[in-house]
C-alpha positions as CSV (number, residue, x, y, z in Angstrom):
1,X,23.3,34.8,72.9
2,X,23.3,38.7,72.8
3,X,26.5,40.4,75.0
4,X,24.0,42.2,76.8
5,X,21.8,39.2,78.1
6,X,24.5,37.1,79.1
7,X,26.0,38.6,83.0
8,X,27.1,36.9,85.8
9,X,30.2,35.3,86.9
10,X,32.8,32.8,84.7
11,X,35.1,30.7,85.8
12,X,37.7,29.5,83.2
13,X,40.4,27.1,83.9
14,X,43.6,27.5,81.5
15,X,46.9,26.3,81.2
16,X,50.0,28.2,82.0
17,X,51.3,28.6,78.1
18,X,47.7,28.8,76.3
19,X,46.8,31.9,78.2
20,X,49.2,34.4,76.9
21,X,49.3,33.0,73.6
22,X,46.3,30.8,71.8
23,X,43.7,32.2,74.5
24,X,44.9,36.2,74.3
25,X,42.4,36.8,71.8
26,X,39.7,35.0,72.6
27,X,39.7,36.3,76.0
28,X,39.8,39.8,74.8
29,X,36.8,39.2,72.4
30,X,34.9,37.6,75.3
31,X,35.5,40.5,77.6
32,X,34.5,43.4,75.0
33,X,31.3,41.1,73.8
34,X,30.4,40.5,77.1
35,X,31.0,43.6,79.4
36,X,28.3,42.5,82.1
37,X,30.0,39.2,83.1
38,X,32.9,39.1,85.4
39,X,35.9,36.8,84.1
40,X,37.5,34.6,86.6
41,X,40.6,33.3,85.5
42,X,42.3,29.9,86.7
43,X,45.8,29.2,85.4
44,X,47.0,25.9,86.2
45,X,48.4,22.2,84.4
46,X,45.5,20.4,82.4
47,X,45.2,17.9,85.5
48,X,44.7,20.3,88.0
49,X,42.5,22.0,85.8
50,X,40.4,18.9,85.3
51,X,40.5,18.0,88.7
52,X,38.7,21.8,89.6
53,X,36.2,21.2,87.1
54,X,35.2,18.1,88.2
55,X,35.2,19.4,91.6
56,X,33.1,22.2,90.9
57,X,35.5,25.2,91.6
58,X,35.4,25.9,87.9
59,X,32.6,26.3,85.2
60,X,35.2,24.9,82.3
61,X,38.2,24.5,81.1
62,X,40.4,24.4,78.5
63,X,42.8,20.9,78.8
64,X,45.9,19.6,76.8
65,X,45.7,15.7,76.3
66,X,47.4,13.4,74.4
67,X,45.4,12.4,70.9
68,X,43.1,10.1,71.7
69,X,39.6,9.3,73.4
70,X,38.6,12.1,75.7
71,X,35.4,13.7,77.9
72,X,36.0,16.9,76.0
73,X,35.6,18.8,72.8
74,X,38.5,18.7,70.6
75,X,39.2,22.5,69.3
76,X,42.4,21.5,67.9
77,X,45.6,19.5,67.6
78,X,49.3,20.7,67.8
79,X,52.6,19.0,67.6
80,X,54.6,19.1,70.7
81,X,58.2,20.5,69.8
82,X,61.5,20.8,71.8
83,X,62.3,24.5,72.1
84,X,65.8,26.4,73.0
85,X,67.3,29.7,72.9
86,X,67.9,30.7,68.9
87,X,71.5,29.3,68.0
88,X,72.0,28.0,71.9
89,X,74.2,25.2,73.0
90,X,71.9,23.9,76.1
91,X,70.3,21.2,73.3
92,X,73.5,20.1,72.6
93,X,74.6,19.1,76.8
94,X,73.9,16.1,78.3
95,X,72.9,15.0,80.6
96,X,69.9,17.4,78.4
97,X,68.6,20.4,80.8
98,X,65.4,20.3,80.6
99,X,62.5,23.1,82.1
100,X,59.5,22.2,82.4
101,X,56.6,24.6,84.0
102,X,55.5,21.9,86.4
103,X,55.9,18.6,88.0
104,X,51.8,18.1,86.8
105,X,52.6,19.7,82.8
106,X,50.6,17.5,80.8
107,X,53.5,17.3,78.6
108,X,55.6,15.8,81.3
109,X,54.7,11.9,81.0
110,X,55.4,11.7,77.1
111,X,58.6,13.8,77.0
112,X,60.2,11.6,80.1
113,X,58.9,8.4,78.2
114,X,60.8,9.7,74.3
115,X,63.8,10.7,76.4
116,X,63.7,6.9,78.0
117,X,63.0,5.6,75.2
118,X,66.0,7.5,73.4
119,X,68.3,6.4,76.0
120,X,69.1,10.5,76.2
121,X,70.1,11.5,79.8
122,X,68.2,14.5,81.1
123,X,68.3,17.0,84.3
124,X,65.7,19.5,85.7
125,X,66.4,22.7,85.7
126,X,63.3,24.4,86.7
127,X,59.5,23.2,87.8
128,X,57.7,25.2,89.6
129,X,54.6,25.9,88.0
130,X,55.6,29.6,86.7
131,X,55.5,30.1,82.4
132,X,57.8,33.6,82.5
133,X,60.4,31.7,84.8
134,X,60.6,28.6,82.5
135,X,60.9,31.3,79.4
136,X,63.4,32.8,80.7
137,X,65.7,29.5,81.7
138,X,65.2,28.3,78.1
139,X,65.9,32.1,76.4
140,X,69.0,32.4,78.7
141,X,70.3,29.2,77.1
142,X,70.1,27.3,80.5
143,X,68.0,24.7,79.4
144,X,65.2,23.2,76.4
145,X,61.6,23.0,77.0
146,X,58.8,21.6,75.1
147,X,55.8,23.6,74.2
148,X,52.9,23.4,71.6
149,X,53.9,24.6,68.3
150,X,51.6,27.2,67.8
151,X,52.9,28.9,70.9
152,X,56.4,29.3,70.4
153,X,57.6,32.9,71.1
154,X,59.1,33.6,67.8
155,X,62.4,34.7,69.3
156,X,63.1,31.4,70.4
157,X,64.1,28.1,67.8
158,X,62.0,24.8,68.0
159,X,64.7,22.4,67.8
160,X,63.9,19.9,65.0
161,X,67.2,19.1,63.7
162,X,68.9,18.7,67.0
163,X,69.0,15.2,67.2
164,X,66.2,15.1,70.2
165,X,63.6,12.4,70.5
166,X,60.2,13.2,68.5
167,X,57.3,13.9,70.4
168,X,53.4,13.5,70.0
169,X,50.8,15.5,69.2
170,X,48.6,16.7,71.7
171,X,45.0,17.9,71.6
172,X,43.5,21.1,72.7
173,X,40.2,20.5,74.4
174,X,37.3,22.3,75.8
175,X,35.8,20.7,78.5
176,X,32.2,21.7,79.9
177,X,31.0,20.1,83.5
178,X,28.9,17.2,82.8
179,X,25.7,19.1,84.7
180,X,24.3,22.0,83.3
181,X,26.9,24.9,81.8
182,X,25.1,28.7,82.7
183,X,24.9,30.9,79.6
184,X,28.4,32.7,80.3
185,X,29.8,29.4,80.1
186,X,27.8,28.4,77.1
187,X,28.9,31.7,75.8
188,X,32.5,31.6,76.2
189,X,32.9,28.2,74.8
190,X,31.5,29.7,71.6
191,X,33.9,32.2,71.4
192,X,36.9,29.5,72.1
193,X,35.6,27.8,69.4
194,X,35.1,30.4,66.9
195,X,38.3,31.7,67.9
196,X,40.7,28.3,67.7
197,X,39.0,27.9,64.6
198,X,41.6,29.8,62.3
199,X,44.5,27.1,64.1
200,X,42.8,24.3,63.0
201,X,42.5,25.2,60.0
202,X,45.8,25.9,59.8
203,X,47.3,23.1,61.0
């Protein structure tokens, strides 16, 4: 599809810690490629994301799931790691503070199941559905988080030797609505996938 065909509206459903990081790029190439459409830009937890896509109020979305049979496209797959300020004591406290961006965080489910299932007492910290405010609670030393490995701010340590639970992998997947995807859409997902494809390789 040539940029200058392609024009209309998109509306693309991300989650809070892919769209500064993984997505930067690949947004960025969208725009310039494709100057006549106008980008609409949802942030939100995979679930509410797949909620507004089924619903309609998106044209797709980009969803972190656990490994495993899924509706969408799998672009790639990344380990989930525990992340703390570089040389911070917060991994060491218990009960462990723990920030996570959201109540709905996609993570949320597995980390709460390896800390049960470690028997590690844990407190929240912060949840409110904002990315900088969780950064800055984990860089201040006030508490861990757990983010994808491939978005990690390198100023911050993941915390692998810190005697924390393991975690699973989770996927990264595209998902299109199940009627029919306009050309932006169709587009944009060609970009995502062109543009994860240097991670996967990778990993």
């Amino acid at each position: 599809i040539r940029g200058g065909a392609v024009a209309g509206q998109v509306r693309i459903g991300v989650p809070y810690d892919l769209v500064g990081t993984l997505l930067a790029p690949v947004l960025k190439a969208y725009a310039e490629a494709y100057p006549q459409v106008e980008i609409s830009l949802v942030c939100a937890s995979s679930p509410e994301l797949a909620a507004a896509l089924a619903a309609g109020t998106i044209d797709l979305a980009v969803i972190e799931e656990r490994v495993g049979p899924s509706a969408g496209e799998c672009l790639l797959v990344d380990r989930l790691v525990w992340v703390g300020a570089r040389g911070g004591s917060a991994r060491l406290k218990r009960p462990l503070p723990v920030s996570i961006v959201a109540d709905t965080c996609a993570f949320r489910p597995a980390v709460l199941a390896a800390l049960a299932e470690h028997g590690l007492d844990w407190r929240t910290v912060f949840e409110n559905g904002n990315i900088d405010a969780t950064t800055a609670t984990v860089r201040s030393d006030l508490a861990v988080t757990t983010w994808l490995a491939s978005t990690v701010p390198a100023d911050l340590d993941i915390l692998s030797d810190a005697g924390l639970p393991a975690l699973p992998n989770f996927s990264v997947n595209l998902h299109l609505p199940k009627h029919a995807t306009q050309p932006a859409a169709q587009a944009f997902a060609s970009h995502i996938r062109e543009g994860l494809s240097r991670y996967r390789q990778a990993a």
